[in-house]
N, C-alpha and C positions, 0 to 999 in steps of 0.2 A: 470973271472970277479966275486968279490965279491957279495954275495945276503945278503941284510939287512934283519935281524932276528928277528920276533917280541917278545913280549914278550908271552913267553908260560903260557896256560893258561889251567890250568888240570881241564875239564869237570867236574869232578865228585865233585869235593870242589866246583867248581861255583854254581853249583845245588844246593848241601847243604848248603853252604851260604844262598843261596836264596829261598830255604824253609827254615831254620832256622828264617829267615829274616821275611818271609811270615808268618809265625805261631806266632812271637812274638807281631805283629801290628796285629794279630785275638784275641789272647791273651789281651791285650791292649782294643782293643777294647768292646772285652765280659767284662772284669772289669769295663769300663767307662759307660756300659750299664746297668750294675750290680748296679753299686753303685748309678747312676743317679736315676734306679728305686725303690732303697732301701727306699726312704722318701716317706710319703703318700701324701704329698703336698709341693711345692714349694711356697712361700710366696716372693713377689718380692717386697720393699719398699723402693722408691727412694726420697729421699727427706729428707728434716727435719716432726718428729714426729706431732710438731705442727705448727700452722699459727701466726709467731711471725712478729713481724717490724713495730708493733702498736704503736704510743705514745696513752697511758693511759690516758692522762688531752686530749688530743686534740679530741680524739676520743669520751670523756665521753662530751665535751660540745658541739660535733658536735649533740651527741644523744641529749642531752639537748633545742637543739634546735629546731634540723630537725626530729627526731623520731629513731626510729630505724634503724641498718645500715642494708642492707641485702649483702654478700659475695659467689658472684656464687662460684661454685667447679671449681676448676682451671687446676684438672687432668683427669676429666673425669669419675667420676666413680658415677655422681649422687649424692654428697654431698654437696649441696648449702647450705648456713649456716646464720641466723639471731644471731647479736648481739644487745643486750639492757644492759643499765646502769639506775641504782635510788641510788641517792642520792648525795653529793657533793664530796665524795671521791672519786678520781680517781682508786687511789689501791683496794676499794673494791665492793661491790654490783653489780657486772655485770653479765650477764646472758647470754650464748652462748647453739646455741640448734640447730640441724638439720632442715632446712625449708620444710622438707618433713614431711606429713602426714601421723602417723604409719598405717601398713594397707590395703594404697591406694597407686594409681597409680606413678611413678612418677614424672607425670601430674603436681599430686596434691601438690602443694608448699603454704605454709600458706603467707599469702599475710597483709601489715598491713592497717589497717583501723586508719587513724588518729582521726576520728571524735568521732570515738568509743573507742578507745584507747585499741583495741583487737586485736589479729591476729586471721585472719578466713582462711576456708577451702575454696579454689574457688570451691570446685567441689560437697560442701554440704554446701551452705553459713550458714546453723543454726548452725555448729560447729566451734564453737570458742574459742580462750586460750589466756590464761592474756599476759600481756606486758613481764611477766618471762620467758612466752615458757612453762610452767607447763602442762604434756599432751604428750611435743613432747621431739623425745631423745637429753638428756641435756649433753654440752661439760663440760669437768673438762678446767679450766681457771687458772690463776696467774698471775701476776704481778710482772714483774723483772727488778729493776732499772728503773721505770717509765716506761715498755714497758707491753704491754697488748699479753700477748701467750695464745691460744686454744688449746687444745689436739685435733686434729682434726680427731685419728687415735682410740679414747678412749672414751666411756662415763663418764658422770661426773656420781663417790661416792656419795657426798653428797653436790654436789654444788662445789661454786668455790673453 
């Protein structure tokens, strides 16, 4: 009676195959460790640079109106942010500025006072800053195509 034959398989090449095999995914490994720790920081930025999707007139007679807009932080990292506009142009004069209090806690969020027409400190109510935000860290701002964008990842140079 015939006996079916499997396929032979020479021990000694399986081995090696498979340390060969073994050492190149160690290999692999130690470079993907290597290289991950070669940078001193990983910088993880998801999103758009700034807070755009504004219309610019709608927004400037909303402020005109009602006062200043306040825009909590949307990602989590503490960046709640006050916008104010002066004057009749839409395209220009606006004033975007972190509603956190340099400093202090981040408790401490400047709050506006309509009657006064200042924004104060809740947690040291004598310290107070003009309707500009002057005092607290000021966004760089533009205006593209009627739409109102905030650097919300940048301080403002020298204004808008």
């Amino acid at each position: 009676m015939p006996v079916a034959q499997g396929v032979a398989i020479a021990t000694r090449r399986a081995v090696i195959v498979g340390l060969v095999g073994l050492a190149s995914a160690i290999g692999l490994l130690v470079l993907m460790l290597w290289l991950a720790g070669n940078s001193g920081t990983i910088e993880v930025r998801l999103g758009d640079s700034d807070f755009r999707g504004i219309d610019a007139a709608n927004l400037s007679a909303e402020i005109a109106e009602d006062g200043p807009v306040a825009f909590p932080d949307l990602v989590g990292r503490s960046r709640p942010i006050w916008v104010t506009h002066g004057g009749s142009d839409p395209t220009t004069g606006w004033s975007s500025f972190l509603a956190r209090v340099p400093g202090k806690s981040t408790d401490c969020l400047v709050q506006w006072d309509a009657d006064r027409d200042v924004f104060f400190d809740p947690c040291d109510a004598a310290t107070t800053f003009p309707p500009d935000g002057d005092g607290l860290e000021q966004l760089a701002w533009r205006v593209l195509d009627g739409e109102l964008r905030i650097e919300i990842n940048a301080p403002a140079e020298t204004g808008g």
